[in-house]
ROKOLLO-793772 format. One record per residue (C-alpha): residue in one letter; residue number from 0; x, y, z. Coordinates in Angstrom, 2 decimals. Each point is the difference from the previous one (the first is absolute). Example, Ala and Ser with C-alpha at 12.3 -4.5 7.8 and 13.67 -1.06 7.14 Angstrom:
BEGIN
A_0_12.30_-4.50_7.80
S_1_1.37_3.44_-0.66
END
This chain:
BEGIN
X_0_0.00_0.00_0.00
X_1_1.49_3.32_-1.11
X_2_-0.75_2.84_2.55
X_3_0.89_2.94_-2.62
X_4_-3.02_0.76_-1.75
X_5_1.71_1.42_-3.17
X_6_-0.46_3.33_-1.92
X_7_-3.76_-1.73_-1.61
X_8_-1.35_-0.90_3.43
X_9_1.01_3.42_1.89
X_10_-0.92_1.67_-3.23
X_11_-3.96_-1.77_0.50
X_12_0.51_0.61_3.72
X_13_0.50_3.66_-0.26
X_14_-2.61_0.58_-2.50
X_15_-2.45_-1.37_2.85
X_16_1.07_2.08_2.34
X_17_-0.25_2.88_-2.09
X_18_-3.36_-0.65_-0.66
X_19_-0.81_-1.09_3.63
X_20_1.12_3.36_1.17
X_21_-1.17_2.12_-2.48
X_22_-3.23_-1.55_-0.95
X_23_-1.37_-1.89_2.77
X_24_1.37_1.08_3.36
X_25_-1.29_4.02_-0.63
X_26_-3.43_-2.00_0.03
X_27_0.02_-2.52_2.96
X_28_-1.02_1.85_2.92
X_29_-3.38_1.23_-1.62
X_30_-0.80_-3.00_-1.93
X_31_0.08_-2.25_3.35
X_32_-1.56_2.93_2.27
X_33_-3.01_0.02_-3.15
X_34_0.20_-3.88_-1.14
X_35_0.50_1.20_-3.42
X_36_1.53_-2.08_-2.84
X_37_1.49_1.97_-2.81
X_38_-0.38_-1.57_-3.00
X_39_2.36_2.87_-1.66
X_40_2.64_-1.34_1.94
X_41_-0.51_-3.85_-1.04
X_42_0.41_1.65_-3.86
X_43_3.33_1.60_1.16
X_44_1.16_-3.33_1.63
X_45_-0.88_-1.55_-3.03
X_46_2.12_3.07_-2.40
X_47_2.84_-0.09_2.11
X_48_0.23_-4.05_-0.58
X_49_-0.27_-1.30_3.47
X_50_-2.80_-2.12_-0.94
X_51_1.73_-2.33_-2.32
X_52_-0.39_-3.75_1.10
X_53_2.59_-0.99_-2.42
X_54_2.68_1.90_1.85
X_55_2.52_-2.45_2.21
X_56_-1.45_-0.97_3.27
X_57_3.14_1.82_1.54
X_58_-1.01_3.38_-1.49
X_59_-3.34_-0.37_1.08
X_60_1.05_-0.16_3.59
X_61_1.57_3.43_-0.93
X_62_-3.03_1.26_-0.87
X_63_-2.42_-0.98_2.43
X_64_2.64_0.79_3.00
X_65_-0.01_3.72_-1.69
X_66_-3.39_-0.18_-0.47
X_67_-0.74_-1.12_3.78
X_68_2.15_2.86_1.29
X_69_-2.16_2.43_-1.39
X_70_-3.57_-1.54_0.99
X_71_-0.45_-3.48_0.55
X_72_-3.83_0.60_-1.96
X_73_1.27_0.60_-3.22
X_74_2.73_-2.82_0.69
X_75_-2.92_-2.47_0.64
X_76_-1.67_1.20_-3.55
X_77_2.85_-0.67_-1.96
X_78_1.10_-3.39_1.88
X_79_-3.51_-1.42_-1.08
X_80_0.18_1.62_-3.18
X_81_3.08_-1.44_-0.90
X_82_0.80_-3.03_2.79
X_83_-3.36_-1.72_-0.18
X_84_-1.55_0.92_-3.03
X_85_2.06_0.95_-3.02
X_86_2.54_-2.96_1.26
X_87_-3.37_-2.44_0.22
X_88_-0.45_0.78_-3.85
X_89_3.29_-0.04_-1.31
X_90_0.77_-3.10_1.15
X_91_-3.41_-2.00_-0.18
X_92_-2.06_2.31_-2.26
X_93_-0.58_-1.08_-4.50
X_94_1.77_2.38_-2.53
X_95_-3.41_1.41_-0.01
X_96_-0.18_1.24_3.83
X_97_3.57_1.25_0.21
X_98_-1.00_2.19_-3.33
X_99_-3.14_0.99_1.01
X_100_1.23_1.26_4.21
X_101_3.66_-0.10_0.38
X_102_0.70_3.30_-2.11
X_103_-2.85_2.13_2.12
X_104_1.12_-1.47_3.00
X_105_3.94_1.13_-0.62
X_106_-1.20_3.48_-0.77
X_107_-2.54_0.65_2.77
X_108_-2.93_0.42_-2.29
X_109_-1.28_-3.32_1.35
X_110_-0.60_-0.81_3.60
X_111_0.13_-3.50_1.48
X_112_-1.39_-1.89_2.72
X_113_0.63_-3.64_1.72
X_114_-3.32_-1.20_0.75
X_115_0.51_-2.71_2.01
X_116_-0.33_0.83_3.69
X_117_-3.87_-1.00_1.55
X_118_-1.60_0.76_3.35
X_119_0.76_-3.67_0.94
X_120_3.11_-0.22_-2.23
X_121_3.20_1.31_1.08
X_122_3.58_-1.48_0.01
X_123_-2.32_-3.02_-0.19
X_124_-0.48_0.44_-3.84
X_125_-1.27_-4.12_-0.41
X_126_-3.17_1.36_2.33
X_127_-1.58_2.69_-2.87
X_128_-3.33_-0.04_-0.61
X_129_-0.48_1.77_-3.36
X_130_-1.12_-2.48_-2.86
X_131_0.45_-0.11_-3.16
X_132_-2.28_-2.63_-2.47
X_133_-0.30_-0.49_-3.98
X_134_-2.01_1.31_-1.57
X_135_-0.94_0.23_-4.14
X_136_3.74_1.48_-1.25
X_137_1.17_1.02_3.32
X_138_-0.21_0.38_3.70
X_139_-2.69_1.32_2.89
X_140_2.10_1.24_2.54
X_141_-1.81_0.55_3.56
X_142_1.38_1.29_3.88
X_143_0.97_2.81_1.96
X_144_3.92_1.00_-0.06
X_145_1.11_2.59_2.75
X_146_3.00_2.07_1.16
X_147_0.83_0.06_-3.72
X_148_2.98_2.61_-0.71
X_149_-0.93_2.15_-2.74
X_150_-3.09_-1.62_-0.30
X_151_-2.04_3.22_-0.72
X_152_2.25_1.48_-2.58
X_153_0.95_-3.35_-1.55
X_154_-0.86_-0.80_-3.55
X_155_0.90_-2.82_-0.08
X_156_-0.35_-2.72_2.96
X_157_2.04_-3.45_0.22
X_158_-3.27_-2.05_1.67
X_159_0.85_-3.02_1.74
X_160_-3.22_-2.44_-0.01
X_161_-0.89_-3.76_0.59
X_162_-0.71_-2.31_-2.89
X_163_-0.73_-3.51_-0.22
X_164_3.60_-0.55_-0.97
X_165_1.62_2.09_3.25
X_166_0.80_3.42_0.34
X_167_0.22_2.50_-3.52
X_168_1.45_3.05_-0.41
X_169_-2.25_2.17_-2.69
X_170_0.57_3.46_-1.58
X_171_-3.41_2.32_0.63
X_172_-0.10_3.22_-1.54
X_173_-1.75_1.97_3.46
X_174_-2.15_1.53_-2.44
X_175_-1.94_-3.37_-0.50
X_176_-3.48_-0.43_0.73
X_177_-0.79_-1.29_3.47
X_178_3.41_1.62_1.61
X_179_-0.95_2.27_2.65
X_180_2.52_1.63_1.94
X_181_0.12_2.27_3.24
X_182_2.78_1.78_2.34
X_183_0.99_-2.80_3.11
X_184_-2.47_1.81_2.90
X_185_2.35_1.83_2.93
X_186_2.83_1.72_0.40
X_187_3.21_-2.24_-0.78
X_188_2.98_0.22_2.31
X_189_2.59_1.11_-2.41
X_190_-0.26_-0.24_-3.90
X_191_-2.29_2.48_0.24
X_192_0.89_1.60_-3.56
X_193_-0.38_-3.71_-1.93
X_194_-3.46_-1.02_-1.16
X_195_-0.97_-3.27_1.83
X_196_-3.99_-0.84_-1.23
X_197_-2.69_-3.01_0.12
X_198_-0.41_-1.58_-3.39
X_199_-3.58_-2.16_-0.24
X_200_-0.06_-2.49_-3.09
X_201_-3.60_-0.59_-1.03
X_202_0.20_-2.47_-2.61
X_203_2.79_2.04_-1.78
X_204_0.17_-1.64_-3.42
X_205_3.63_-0.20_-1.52
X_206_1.29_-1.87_-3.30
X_207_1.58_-3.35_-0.18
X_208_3.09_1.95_-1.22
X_209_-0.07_1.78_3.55
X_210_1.96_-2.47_1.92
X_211_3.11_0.85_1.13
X_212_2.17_-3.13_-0.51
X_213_-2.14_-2.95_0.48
X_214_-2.99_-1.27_1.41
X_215_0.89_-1.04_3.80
X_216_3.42_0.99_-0.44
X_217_-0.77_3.39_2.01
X_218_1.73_-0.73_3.33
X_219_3.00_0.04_-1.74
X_220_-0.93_3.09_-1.58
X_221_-1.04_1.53_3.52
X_222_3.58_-1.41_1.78
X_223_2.27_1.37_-3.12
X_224_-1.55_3.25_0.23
X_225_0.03_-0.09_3.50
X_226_4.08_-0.74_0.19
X_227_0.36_3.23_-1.99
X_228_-2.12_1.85_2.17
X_229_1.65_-0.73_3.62
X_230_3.45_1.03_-1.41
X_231_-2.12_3.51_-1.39
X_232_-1.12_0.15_3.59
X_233_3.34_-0.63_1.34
X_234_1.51_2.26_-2.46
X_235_-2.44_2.88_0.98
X_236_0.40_-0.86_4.04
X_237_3.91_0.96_-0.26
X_238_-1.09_3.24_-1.60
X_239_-1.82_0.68_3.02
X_240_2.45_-1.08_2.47
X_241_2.49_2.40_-1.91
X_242_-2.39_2.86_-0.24
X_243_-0.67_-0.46_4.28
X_244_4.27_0.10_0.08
X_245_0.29_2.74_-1.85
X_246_-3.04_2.27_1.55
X_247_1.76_-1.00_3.42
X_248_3.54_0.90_-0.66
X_249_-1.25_3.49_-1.41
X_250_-1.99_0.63_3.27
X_251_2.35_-1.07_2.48
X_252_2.46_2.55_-1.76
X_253_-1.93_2.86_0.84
X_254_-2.21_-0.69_2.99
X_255_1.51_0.75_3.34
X_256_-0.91_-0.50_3.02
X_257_2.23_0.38_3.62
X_258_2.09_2.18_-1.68
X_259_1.09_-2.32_-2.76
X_260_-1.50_-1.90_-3.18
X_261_-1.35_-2.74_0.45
X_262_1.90_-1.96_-2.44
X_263_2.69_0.05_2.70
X_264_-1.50_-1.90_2.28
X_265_1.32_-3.39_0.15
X_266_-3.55_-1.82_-0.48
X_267_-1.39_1.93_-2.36
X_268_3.20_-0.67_-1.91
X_269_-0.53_-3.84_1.04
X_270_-3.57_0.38_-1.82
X_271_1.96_1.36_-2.74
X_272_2.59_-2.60_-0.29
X_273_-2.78_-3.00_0.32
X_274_-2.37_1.73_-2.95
X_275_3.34_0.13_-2.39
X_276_1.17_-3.06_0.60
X_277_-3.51_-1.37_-0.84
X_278_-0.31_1.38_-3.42
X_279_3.24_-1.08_-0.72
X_280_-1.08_-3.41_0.50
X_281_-3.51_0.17_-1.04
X_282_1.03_1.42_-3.11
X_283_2.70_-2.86_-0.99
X_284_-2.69_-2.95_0.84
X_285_-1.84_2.32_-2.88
X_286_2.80_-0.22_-2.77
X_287_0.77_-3.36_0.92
X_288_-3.37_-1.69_-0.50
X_289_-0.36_2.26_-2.96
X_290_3.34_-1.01_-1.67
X_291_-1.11_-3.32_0.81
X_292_-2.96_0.33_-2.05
X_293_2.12_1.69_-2.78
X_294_1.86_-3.02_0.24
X_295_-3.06_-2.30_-0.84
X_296_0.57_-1.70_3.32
X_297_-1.89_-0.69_2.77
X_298_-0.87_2.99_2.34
X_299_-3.00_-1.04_2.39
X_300_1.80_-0.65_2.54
X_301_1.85_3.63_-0.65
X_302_-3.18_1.44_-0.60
X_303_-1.64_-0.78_2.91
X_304_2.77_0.67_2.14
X_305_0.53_4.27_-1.60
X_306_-3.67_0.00_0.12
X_307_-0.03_-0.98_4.01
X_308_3.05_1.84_1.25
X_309_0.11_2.99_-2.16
X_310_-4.15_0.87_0.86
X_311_0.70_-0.48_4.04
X_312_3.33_1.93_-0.71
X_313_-2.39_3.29_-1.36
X_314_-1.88_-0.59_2.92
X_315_2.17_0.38_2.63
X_316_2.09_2.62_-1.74
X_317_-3.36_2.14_-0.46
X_318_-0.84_-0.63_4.18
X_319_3.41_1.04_0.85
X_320_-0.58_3.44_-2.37
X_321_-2.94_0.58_1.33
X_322_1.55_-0.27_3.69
X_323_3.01_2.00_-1.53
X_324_-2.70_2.75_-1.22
X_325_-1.88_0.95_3.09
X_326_-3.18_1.43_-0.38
X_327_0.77_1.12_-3.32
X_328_0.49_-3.77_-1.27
X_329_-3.73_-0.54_1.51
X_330_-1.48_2.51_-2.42
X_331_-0.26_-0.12_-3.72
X_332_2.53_3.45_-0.17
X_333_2.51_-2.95_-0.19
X_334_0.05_-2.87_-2.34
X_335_1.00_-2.43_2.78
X_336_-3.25_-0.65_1.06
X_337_-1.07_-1.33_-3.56
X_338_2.81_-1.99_-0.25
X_339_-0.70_-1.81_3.01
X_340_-3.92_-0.45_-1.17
X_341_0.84_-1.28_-3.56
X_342_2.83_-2.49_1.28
X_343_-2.36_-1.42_2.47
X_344_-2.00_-1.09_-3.38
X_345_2.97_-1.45_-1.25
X_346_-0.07_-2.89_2.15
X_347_-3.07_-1.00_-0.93
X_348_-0.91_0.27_-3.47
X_349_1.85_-2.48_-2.79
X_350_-0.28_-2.58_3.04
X_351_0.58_1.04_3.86
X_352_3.04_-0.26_1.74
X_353_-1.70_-3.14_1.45
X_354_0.41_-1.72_-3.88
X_355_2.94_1.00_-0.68
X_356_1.49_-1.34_3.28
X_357_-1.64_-3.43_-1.15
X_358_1.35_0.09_-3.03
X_359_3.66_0.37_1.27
X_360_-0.53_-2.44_2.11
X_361_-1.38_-2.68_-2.62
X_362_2.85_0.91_-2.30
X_363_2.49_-0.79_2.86
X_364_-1.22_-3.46_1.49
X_365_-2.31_-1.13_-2.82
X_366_-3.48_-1.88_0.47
X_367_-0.39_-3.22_2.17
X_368_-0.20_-2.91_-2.18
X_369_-2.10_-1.71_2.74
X_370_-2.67_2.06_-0.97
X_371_-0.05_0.64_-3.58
X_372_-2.66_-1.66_-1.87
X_373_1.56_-3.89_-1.57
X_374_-0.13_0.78_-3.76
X_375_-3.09_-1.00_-1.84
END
């Protein structure tokens, strides 16, 4: 593994954090106080090139860190416009579906959305409910999906339903007949700038040609995508993590109290020492699954393990700033609050620090044969 990103990487990297600063962080404060997505932004995104799913799995990480620095919302956007969607489709989706979404999607003209979350469905994704039956040419496709990023905006959803064959993945334009969508009811932790809605199917009717790879072969469409999206999720968490370092370091240098700044008191400077050496740890479990999955290996294991460390890493970094902070890092004057609301949602969505924990663990000591099924 080669640590030096090299003059095309920190070329992508800057880029991002041009547009990060410039575009996106100007924006953050009122579009989480107001729960506002900005579509205009999405476009930008989208002009700028950060949306491209083709791009090395390595220079997404760049992006989405930058990205996550500047406001975790629009880093949730693009890691399910890119991560879960546009990945799903250009690695399961016909000549026909790439042509047809993959160019809007890359420029931010079209939106996308990962329908596959239910009320009684979470990182449990064999327990959904929606179905999905033939019909004359095509499909009825019937349930209730919920917490759905981008769901609202979408125009296009990824639906995950049940058919007699096992799970399928299916491409729904959202402005089918039968889709009804509405805004998730109450006031979200953090996130509050993203668009999380309620999608009801009533007997959506889609084409044969609307699969997405093949019938009962969507768990491994759901997992794939998934992969991508914990390392987006990781990716995004450093930027967080770095953004709560950096907000502390500037206030410590100016805020004085007993005479002195604070940033000279030895556990402040402790708090200091514990945040840095986090990010520089969270963000190498990053580039290391990510250059494993450049490599074409396997990266679960990696995966799981950025996802886990580098989300709890946020969140303790964004406690300690808000400690750091005062009374100030209570209100929403400073950013540090946020951060600590949006990394708290980074442990849960893309499968809670509970999963990934079982995952690790399953990748270290394996299943017991004594209770696998004999084979049939």
């Amino acid at each position: 593994m080669d640590l030096d990103l090299g003059p095309e990487l920190l070329q992508i990297q800057a880029r991002a954090r041009q547009v990060a600063r410039e575009v996106v962080e100007p924006h953050a404060r009122s579009a989480d106080e107001q729960r506002r997505f900005d579509r205009w932004i999405v476009r930008e995104l989208g002009r700028h090139g950060l949306l491209d799913e083709r791009a090395s799995a390595l220079a997404r990480t760049l992006m989405l860190e930058e990205l996550g620095r500047a406001d975790s919302s629009v880093r949730g956007f693009a890691t399910v416009q890119v991560e879960l969607v546009a990945s799903a489709l250009a690695k399961w989706g016909t000549e026909a579906q790439r042509g047809r979404w993959l160019p809007g999607l890359r420029a931010g003209e079209v939106v996308g959305c990962y329908a596959l979350t239910e009320p009684e469905a979470g990182s449990d994704v064999r327990s959904i409910k929606t179905l999905a039956r033939r019909t004359n040419g095509g499909w009825l496709i019937s349930g209730i999906k919920h917490w759905i990023t981008n769901g609202a905006v979408a125009d296009l959803a990824l639906v995950f339903a049940v058919t007699t064959d096992g799970m399928t993945a299916f491409c729904v334009p959202t402005d089918s007949p039968g889709l009804e969508r509405e805004p998730m009811r109450g006031l979200p932790l953090g996130h509050r700038a993203a668009d999380h809605a309620r999608i009801e199917l009533r007997n959506v009717k889609v084409p044969d040609d609307a699969v997405l790879g093949e019938v009962g072969g969507g768990h491994r469409v759901a997992m794939g995508a998934l992969g991508h999206g914990r390392l987006g999720v990781a990716a995004g968490a450093v930027g967080v993590l770095q953004a709560c370092l950096d907000a502390c370091v500037d206030f410590v240098r100016w805020r004085r109290q007993f005479g002195r700044r604070i940033g000279d008191f030895e556990m402040v400077q402790a708090a200091l020492a514990d945040m840095a050496a986090d990010a520089r740890a969270a963000r190498l479990l990053v580039r290391e699954a990510a250059w494993l999955r450049d490599q074409g290996r396997d990266a679960s294991q990696a995966v799981a393990v950025a996802k886990l460390f580098c989300t709890e890493a946020a969140l303790r970094a964004a406690d300690q700033a808000i400690l750091l902070h005062g009374a100030r890092g209570y209100s929403s004057e400073y950013p540090v609050e946020r951060y600590w609301r949006d990394a708290k949602g980074m442990q849960i969505y893309e499968g809670t620090a509970h999963v990934q924990r079982i995952v690790i663990a399953r990748s270290l000591i394996g299943r017991d044969p004594a209770t696998e099924a004999p084979p049939s």
